[in-house]
C-alpha positions as CSV (number, residue, x, y, z in Angstrom):
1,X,-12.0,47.6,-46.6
2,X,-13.1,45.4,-43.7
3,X,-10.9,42.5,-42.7
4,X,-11.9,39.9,-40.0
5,X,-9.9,39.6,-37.2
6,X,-9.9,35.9,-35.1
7,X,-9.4,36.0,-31.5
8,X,-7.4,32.0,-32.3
9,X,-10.9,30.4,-30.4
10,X,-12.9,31.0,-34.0
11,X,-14.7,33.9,-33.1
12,X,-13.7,37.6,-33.9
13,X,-15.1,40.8,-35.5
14,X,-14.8,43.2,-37.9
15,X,-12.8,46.2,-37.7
16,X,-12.4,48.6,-40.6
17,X,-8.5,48.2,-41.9
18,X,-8.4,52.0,-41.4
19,X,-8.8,52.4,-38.2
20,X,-6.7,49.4,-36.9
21,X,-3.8,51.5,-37.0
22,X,-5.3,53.9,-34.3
23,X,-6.0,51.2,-32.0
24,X,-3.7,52.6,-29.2
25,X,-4.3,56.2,-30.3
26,X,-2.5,57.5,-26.7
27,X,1.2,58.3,-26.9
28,X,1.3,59.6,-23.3
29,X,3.4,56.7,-22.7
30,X,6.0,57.5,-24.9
31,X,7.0,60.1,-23.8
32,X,10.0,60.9,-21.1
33,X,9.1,60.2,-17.5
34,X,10.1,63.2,-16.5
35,X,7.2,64.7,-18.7
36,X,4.2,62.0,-18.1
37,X,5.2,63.3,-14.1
38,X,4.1,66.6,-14.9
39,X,1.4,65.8,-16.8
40,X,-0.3,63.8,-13.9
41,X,1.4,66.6,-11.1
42,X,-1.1,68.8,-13.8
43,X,-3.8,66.7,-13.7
44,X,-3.8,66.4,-9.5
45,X,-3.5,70.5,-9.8
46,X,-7.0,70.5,-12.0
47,X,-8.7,67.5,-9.7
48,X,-8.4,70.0,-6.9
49,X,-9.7,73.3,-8.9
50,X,-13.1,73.8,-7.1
51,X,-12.0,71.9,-4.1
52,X,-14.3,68.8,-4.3
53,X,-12.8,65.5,-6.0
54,X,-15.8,63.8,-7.3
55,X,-15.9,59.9,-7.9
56,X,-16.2,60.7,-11.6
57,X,-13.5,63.2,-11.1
58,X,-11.3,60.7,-9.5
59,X,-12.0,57.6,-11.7
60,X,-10.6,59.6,-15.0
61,X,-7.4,61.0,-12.8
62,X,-6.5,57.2,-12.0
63,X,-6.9,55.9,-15.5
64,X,-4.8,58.4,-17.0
65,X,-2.3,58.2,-14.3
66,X,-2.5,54.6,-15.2
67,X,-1.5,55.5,-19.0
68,X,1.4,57.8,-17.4
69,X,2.9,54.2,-16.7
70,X,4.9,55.5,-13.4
71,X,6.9,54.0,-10.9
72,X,5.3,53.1,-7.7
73,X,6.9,55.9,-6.2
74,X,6.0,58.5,-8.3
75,X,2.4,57.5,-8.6
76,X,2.7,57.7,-4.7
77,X,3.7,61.3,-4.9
78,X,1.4,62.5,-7.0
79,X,-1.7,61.1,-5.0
80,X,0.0,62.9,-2.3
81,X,-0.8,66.1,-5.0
82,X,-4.8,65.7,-4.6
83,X,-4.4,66.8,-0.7
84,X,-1.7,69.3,-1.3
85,X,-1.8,70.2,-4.7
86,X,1.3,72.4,-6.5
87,X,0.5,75.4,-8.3
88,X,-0.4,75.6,-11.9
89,X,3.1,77.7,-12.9
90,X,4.8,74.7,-11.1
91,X,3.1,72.5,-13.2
92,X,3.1,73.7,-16.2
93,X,6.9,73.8,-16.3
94,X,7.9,70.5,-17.2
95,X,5.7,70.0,-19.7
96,X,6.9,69.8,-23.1
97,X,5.0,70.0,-26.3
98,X,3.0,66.8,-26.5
99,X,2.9,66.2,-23.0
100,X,1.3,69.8,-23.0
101,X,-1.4,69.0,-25.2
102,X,-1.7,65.8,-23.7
103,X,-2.4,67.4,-20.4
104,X,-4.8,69.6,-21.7
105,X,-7.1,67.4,-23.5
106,X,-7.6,65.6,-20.3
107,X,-7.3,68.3,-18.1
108,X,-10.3,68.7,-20.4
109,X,-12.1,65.2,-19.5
110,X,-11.5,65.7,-15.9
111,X,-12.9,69.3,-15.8
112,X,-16.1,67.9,-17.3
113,X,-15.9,64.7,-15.8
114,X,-18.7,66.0,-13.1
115,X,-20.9,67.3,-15.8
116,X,-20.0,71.2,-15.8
117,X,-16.8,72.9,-15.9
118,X,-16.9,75.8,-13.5
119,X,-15.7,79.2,-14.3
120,X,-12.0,78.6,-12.4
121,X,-11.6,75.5,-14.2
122,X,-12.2,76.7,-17.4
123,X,-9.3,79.6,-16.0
124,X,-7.0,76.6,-16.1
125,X,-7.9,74.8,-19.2
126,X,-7.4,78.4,-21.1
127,X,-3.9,79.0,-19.0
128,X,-3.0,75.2,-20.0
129,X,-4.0,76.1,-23.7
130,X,-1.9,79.6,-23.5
131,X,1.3,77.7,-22.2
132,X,0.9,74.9,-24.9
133,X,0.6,77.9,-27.4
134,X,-3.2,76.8,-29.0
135,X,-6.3,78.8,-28.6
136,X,-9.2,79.4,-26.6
137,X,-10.9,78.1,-29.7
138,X,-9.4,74.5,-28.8
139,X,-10.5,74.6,-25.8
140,X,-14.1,75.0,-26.2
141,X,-13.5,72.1,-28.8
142,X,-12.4,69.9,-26.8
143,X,-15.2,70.5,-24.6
144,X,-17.6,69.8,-27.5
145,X,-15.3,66.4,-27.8
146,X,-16.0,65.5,-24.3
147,X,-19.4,65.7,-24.5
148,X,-19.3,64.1,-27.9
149,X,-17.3,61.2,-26.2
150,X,-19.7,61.0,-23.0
151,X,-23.2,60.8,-25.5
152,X,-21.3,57.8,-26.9
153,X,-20.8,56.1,-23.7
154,X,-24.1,56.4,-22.7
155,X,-25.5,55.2,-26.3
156,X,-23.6,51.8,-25.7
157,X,-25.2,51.5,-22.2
158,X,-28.5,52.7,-23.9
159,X,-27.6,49.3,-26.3
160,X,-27.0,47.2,-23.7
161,X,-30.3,48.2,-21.8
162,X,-32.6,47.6,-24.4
């Protein structure tokens, strides 16, 4: 069942009552802050992987730090991570669960954010997967997802161009 939703100025669209509910599908932000600062220390650790830190690279790292919803200070420290990155055991240990898989499944989009996910980093997405106790078999799935997710990008621009 569809439902139409106003914006208050008459116009709106439709969005299938189903899916409303996973409108804000992240929960990164829920979590403790002691977590969402591992998660993005993780996330500097995999920008600097093959030792380049490509724009595309960069641009996902900063909107998930964004959805990390840190202090000032903290965000601070952690750009201070993609000059001097920590190592992955140091990361990895204050994840929890969630923040875990979390970290992985964008650990994920960053890896492939440059278009190929070199042998190293795919090293750190299976160690990632290890710690968070899920397969190898995830990760290649959310590879397929990323790729999935980066053909639907490009069909809306493909829209938009005509």
């Amino acid at each position: 069942m569809t439902e139409f939703v106003s914006n208050g100025k008459g116009a709106g669209f439709i969005i299938p009552r189903r899916l409303r509910r996973f409108m804000l599908p992240d929960t990164l932000h829920t979590l403790p802050q002691s977590e969402r600062f591992a998660y993005a220390k993780l996330l500097a650790h995999v920008t600097r992987i093959d030792d380049e830190l490509s724009i595309d690279e960069m641009a996902v790292f900063e909107q998930r730090l964004g959805t990390a919803l840190l202090s000032p200070n903290q965000r601070k420290e952690i750009r201070g991570f993609l000059k001097d990155p920590p190592s992955l055991g140091e990361c990895l240990e204050g994840l929890g669960p969630v923040s875990g898989r979390l970290a992985l499944r964008d650990a994920t989009l960053m890896t492939a954010a440059d278009g190929h996910v070199d042998p190293e980093e795919r090293h750190v997405l299976d160690a990632i997967a290890m710690h968070v106790g899920v397969s190898n078999d995830v990760v290649d799935s959310l590879l397929e997802w990323v790729l999935r997710g980066y053909d639907w990008m490009q069909d809306g621009l493909d829209l938009l161009n005509g």
